[in-house]
DOVEX-529486 format. One record per residue (C-alpha): residue number from 0; x, y, z; residue in one letter. Coordinates in pm, 1 decimal. Layout:
BEGIN
num->NUM, X->X, Y->Y, Z->Z, residuo->A
...
This chain:
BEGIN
num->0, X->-1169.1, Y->6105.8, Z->-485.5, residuo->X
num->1, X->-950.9, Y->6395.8, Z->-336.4, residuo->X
num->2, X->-891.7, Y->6706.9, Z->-491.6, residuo->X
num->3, X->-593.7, Y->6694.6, Z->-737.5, residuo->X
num->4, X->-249.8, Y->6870.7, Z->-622.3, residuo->X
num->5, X->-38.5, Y->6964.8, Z->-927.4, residuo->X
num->6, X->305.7, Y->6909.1, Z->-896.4, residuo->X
num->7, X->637.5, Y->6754.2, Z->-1124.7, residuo->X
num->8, X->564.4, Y->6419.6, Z->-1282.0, residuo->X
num->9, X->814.8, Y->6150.9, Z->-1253.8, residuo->X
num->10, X->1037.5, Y->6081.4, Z->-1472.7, residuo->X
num->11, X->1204.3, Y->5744.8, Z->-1547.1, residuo->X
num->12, X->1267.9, Y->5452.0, Z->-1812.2, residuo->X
num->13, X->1078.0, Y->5238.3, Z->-1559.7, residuo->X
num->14, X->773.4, Y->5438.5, Z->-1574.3, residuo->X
num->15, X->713.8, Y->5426.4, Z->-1961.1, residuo->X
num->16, X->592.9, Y->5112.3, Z->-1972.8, residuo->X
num->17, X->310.5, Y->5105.8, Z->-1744.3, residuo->X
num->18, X->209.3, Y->5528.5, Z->-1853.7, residuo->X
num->19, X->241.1, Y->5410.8, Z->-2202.6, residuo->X
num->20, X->-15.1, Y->5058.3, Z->-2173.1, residuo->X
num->21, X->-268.1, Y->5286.4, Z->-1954.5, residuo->X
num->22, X->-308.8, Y->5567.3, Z->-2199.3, residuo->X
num->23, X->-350.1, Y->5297.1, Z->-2477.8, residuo->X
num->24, X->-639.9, Y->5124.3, Z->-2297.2, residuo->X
num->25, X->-795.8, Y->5448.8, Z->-2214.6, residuo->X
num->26, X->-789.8, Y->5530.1, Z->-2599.5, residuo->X
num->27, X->-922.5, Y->5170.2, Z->-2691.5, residuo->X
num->28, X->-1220.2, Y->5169.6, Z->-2429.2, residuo->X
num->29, X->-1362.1, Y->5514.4, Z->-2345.2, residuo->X
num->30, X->-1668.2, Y->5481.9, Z->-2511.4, residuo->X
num->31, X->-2063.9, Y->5488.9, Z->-2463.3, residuo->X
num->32, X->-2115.0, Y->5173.7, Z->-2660.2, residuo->X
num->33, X->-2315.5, Y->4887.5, Z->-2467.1, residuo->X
num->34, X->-2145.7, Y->4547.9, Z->-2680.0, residuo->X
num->35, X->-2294.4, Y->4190.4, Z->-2601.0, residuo->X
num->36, X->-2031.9, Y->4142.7, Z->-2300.4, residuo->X
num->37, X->-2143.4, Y->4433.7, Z->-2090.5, residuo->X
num->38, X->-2510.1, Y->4330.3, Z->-2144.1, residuo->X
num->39, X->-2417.0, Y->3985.6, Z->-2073.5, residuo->X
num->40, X->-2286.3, Y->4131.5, Z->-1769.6, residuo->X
num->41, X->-2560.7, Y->4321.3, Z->-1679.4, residuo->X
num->42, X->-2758.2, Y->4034.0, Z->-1674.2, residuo->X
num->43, X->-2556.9, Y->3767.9, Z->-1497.1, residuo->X
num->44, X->-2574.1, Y->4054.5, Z->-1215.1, residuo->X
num->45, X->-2888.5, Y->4121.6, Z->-1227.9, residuo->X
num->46, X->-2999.7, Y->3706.8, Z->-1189.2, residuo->X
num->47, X->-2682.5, Y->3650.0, Z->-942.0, residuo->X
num->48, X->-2839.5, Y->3942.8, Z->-683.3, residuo->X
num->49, X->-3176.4, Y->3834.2, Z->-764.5, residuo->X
num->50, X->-3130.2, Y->3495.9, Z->-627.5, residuo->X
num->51, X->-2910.4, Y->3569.3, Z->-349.8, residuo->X
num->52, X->-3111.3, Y->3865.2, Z->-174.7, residuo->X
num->53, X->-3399.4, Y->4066.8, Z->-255.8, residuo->X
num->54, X->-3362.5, Y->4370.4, Z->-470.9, residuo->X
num->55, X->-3556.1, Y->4680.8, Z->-466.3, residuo->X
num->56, X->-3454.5, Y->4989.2, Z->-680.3, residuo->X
num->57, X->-3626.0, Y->5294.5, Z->-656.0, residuo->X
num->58, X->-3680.7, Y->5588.0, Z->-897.6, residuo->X
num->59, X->-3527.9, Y->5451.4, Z->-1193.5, residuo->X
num->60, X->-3706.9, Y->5393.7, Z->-1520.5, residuo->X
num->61, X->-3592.7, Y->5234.1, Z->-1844.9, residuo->X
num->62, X->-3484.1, Y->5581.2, Z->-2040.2, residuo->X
num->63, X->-3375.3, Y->5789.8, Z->-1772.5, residuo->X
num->64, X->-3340.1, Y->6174.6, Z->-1872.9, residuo->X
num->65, X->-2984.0, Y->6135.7, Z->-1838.1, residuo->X
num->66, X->-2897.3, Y->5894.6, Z->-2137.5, residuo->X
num->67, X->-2657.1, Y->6104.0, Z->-2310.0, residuo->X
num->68, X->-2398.2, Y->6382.2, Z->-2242.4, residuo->X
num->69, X->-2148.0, Y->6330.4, Z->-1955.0, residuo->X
num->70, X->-2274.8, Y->6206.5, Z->-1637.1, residuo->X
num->71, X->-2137.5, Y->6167.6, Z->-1313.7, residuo->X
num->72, X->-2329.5, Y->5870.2, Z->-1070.8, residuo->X
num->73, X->-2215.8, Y->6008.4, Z->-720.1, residuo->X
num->74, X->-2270.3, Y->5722.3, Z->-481.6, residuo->X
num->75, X->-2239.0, Y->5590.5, Z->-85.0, residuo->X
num->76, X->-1986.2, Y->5334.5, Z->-42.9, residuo->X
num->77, X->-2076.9, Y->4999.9, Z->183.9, residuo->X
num->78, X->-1969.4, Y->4710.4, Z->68.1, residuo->X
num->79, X->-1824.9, Y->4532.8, Z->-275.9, residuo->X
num->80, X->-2189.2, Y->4464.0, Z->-393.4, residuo->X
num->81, X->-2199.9, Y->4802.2, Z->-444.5, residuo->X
num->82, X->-2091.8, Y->4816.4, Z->-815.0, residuo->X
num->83, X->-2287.1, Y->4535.6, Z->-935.4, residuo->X
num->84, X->-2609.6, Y->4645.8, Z->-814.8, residuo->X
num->85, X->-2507.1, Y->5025.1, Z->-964.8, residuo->X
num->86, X->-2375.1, Y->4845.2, Z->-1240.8, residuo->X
num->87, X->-2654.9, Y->4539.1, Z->-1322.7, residuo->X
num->88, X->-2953.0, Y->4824.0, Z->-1312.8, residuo->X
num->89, X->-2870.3, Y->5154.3, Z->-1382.2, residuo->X
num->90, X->-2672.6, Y->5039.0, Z->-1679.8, residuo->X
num->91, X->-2954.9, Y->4895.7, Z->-1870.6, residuo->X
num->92, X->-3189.0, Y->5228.6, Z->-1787.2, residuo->X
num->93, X->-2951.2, Y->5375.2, Z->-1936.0, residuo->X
num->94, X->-2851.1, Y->5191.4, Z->-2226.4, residuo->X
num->95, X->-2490.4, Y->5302.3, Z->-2234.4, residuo->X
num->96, X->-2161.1, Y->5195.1, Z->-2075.3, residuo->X
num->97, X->-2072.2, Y->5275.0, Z->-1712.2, residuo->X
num->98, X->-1696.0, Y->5375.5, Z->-1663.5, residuo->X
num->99, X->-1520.3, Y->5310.8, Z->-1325.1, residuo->X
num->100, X->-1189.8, Y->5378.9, Z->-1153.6, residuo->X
num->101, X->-1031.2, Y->5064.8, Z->-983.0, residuo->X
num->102, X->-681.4, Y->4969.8, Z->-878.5, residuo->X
num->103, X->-491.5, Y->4860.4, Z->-1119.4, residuo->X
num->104, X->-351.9, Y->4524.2, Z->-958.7, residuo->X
num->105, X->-702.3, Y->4361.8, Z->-980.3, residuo->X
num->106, X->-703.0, Y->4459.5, Z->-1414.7, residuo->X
num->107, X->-403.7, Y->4180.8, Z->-1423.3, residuo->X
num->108, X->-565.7, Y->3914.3, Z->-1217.5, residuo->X
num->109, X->-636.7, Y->3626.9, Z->-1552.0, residuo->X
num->110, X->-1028.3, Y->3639.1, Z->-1647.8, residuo->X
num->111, X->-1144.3, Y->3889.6, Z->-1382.2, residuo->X
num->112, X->-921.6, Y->4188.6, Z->-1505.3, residuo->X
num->113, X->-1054.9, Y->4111.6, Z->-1860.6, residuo->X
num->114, X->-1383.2, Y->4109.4, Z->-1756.6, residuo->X
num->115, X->-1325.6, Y->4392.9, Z->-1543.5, residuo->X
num->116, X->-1205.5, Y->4605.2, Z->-1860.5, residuo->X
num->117, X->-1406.6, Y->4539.0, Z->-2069.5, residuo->X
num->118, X->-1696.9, Y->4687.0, Z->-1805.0, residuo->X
num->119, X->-1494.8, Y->5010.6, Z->-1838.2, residuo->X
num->120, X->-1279.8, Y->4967.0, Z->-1515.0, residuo->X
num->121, X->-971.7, Y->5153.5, Z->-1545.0, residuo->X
num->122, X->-686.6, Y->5116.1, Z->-1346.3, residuo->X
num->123, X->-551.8, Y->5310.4, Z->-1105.1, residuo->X
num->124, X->-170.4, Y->5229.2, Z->-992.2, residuo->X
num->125, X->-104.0, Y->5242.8, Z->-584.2, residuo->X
num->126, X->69.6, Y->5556.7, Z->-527.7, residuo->X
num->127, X->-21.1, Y->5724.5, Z->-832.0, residuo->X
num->128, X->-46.5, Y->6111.0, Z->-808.8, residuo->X
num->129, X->-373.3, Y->6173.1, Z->-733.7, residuo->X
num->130, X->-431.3, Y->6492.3, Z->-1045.2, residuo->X
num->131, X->-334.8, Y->6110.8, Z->-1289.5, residuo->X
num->132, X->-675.7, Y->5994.2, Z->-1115.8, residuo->X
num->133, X->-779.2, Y->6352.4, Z->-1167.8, residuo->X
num->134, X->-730.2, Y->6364.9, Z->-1540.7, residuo->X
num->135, X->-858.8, Y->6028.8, Z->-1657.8, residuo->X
num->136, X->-1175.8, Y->6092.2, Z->-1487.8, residuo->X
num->137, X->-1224.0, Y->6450.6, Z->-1627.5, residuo->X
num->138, X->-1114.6, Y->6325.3, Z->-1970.5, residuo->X
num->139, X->-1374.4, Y->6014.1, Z->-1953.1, residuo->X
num->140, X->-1675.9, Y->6332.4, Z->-1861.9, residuo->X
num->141, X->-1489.4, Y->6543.9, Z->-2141.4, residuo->X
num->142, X->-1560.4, Y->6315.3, Z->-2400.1, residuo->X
num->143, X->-1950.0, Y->6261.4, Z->-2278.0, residuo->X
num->144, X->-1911.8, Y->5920.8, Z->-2114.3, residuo->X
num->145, X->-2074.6, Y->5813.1, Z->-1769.1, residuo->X
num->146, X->-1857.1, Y->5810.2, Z->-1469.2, residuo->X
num->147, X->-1928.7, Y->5604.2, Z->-1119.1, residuo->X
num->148, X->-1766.1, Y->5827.1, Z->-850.1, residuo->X
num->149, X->-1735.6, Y->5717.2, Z->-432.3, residuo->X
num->150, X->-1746.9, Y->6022.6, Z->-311.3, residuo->X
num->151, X->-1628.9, Y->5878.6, Z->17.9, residuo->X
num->152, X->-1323.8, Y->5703.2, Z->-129.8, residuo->X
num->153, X->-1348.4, Y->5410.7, Z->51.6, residuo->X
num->154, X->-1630.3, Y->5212.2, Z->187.0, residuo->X
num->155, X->-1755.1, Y->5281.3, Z->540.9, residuo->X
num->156, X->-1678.2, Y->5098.0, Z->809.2, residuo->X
num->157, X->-1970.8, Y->5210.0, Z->1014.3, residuo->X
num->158, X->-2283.5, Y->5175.2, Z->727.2, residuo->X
num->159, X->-2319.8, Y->5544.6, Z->789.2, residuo->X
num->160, X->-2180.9, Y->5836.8, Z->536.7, residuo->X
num->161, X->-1815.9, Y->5900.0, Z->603.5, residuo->X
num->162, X->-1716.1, Y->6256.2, Z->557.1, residuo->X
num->163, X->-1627.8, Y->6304.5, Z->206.0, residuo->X
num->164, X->-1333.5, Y->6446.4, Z->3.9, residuo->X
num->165, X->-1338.5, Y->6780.7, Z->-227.5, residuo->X
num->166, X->-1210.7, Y->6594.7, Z->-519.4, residuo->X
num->167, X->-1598.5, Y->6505.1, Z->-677.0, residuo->X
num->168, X->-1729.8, Y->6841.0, Z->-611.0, residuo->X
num->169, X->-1402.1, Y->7022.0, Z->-801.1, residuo->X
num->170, X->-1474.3, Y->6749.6, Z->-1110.0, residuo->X
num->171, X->-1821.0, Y->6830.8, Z->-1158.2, residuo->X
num->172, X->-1756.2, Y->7203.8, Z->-1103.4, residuo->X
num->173, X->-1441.2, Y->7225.4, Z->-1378.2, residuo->X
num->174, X->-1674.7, Y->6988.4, Z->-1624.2, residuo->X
num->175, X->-1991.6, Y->7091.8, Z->-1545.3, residuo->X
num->176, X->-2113.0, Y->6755.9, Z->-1561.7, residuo->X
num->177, X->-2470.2, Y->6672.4, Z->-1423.2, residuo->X
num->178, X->-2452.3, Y->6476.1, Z->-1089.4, residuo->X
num->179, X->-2691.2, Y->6179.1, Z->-1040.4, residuo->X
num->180, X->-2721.7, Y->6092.9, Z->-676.6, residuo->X
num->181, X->-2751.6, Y->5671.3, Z->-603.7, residuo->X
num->182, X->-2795.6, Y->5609.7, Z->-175.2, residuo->X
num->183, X->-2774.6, Y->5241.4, Z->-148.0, residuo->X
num->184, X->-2837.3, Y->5010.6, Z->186.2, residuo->X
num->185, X->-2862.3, Y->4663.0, Z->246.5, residuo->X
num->186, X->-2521.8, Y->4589.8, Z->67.4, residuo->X
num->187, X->-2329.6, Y->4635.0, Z->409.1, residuo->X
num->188, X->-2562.6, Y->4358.3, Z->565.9, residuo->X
num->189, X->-2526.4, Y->4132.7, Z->225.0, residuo->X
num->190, X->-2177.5, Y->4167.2, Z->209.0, residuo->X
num->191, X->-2020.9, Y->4291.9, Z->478.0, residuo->X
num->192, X->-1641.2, Y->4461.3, Z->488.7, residuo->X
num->193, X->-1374.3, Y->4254.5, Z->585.8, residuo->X
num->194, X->-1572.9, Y->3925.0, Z->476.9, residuo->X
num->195, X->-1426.5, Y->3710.3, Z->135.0, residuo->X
num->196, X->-1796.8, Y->3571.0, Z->84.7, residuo->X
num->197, X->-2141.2, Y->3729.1, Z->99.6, residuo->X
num->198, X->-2452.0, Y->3646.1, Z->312.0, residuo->X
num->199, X->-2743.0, Y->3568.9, Z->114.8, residuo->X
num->200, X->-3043.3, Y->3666.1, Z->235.8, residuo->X
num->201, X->-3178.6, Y->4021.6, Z->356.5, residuo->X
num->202, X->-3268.5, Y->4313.4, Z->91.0, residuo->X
num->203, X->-3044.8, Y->4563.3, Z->-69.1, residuo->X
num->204, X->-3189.7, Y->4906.4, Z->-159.0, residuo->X
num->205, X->-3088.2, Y->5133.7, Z->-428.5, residuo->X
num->206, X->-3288.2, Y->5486.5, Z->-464.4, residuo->X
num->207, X->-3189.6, Y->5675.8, Z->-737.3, residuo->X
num->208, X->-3196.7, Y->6076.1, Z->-722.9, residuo->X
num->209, X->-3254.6, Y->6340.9, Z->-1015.9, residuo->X
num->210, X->-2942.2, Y->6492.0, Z->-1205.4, residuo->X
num->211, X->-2836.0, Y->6778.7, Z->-1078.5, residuo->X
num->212, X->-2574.4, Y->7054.3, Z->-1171.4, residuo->X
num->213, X->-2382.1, Y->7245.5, Z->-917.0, residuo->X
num->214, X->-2384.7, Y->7624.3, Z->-941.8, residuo->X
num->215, X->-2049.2, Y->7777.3, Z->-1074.1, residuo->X
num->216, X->-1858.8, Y->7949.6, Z->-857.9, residuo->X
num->217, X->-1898.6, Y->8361.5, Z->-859.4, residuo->X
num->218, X->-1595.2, Y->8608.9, Z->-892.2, residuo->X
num->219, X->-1458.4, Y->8680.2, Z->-595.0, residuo->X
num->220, X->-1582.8, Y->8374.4, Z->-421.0, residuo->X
num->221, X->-1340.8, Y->8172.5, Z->-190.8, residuo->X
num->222, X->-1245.3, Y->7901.9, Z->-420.2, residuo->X
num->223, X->-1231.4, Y->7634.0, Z->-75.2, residuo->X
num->224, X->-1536.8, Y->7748.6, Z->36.9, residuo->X
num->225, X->-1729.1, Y->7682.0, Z->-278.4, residuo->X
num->226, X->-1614.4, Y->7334.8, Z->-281.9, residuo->X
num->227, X->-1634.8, Y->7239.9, Z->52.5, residuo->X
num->228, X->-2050.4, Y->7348.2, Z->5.8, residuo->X
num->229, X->-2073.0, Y->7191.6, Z->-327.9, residuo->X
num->230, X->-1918.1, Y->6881.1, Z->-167.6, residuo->X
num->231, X->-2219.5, Y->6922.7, Z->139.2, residuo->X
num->232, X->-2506.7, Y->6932.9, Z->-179.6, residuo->X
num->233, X->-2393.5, Y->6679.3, Z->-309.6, residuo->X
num->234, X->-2401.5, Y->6430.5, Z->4.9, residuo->X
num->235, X->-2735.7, Y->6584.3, Z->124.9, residuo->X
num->236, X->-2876.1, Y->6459.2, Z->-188.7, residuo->X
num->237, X->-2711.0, Y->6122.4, Z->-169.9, residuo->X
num->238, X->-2779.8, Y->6117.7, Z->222.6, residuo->X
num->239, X->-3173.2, Y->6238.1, Z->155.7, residuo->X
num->240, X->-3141.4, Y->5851.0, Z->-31.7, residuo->X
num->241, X->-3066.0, Y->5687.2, Z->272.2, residuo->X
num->242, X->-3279.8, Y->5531.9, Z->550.6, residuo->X
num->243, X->-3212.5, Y->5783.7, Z->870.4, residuo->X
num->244, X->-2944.8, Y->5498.6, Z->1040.1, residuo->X
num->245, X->-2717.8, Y->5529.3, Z->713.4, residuo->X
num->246, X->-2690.1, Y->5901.8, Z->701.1, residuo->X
num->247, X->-2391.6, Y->5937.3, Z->913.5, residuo->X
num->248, X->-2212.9, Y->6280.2, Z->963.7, residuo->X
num->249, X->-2461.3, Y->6357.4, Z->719.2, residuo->X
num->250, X->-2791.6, Y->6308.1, Z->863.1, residuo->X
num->251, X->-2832.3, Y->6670.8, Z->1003.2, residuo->X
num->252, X->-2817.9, Y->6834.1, Z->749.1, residuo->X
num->253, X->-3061.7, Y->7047.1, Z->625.7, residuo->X
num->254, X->-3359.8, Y->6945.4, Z->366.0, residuo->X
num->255, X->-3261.2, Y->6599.2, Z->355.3, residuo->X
num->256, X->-3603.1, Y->6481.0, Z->218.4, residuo->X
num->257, X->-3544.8, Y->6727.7, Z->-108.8, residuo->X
num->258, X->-3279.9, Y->6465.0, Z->-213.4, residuo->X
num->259, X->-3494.4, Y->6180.1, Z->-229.7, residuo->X
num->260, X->-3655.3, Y->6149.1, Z->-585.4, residuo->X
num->261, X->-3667.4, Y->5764.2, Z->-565.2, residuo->X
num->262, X->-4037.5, Y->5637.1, Z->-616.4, residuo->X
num->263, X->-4199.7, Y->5413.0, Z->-397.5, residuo->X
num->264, X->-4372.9, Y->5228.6, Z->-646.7, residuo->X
num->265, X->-4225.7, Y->4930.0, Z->-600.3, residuo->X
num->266, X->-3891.6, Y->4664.4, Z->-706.7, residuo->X
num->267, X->-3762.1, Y->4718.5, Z->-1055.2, residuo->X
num->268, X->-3600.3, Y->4399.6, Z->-1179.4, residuo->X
């Protein structure tokens, strides 16, 4: 997510449409309620991985401190696994529904966008501004919902942390939403980029941090500066997830080891 440039919004019959269907979805489905679809869901993901690789998720327990209020998951980015194994477990230790930001040409693929919605994807349209992005994600925190965030914006291509945008750091700082960190490995191996179908086999890792807020900025502070080291907390905590060789442009920083809250006690399925 980058940080959001005001400017003029379009204008234009042919715009209407589209503005006026996404701001009716976000209305109908911005909520915390878990219904029997998105436990369904969390299930068939939960089996699906389970049979296809070996999971092991770290510091997570069923009622996690963070089960109410807004909440912003700040993530690495590997591979399309990703969001299911976010998804299938921290969504049941939390007991509430996990909102994402997709594009919005996969929402009207038959079935799959459906499905997609009604997991609290919301669509994003290619070449939208990015303060529309901006404003649906602050409104979905606003409103005390639960909000997945990439803080990369894309998924590496090298399995290491990519240097990431301002964008998450400004949210969290203008909502003063708690940040929980997730460093995940394994997916990259599972299912690499660039392939259509996984590789079963291996193990995927998810360690999940403690919520954390970011100090506000003081008067008088440089506004870019604040960011930019709010943006460097919040990787070392995801990066203090990560085994060393997934760290990226991130592994020197300093205190990486104070970021990693996951217990070792073992696989949580």
């Amino acid at each position: 997510m980058t940080e959001p440039r005001e400017g003029p919004e379009r204008q234009g019959p042919e715009r209407q449409g589209p503005e006026r269907t996404d701001r009716a979805m976000a209305d109908r489905l911005i909520e915390d309620h878990v219904t029997w679809f998105v436990r369904l869901t969390y299930l068939t993901g939960r089996t699906i991985m389970s049979c296809l690789t070996r999971v092991r998720v770290e510091g997570l327990v069923d009622g996690h401190p963070a089960t109410e209020g807004p909440l912003i998951v700040a993530s690495n980015h590997l591979s399309n696994a990703d969001p299911v194994v976010i998804g299938s477990w921290l969504g049941p230790a939390l007991a509430r529904r996990i909102h994402w930001l997709g594009k919005q040409e996969v929402l009207e693929v038959p079935v799959i966008g459906w499905a997609m919605i009604q997991n609290g994807v919301f669509g994003i349209r290619r070449g939208a501004a990015d303060v529309e992005a901006f404003r649906l994600a602050r409104r979905i925190l606003d409103e005390g919902h639960v909000l997945v965030v990439f803080p990369e914006g894309t998924r590496s291509p090298t399995a290491g942390l990519q240097e990431a945008k301002d964008g998450l750091a400004v949210l969290a700082l203008r909502t003063g939403a708690p940040i929980l960190p997730v460093g995940i490995s394994g997916t990259e191996r599972f299912w690499p980029r660039g392939r259509r179908l996984f590789r079963p086999g291996g193990r995927v890792t998810m360690r999940v941090g403690t919520p954390f807020r970011l100090e506000p900025p003081k008067p008088g502070e440089d506004r870019r500066a604040v960011q930019h080291a709010a943006t460097n907390e919040i990787m070392r905590r995801i990066a203090g997830l990560l085994p060393p060789e997934n760290r990226g442009v991130y592994a020197d920083l300093d205190g990486l080891e104070e970021g990693a809250q996951g217990s070792p006690e073992g696989p949580m399925r």
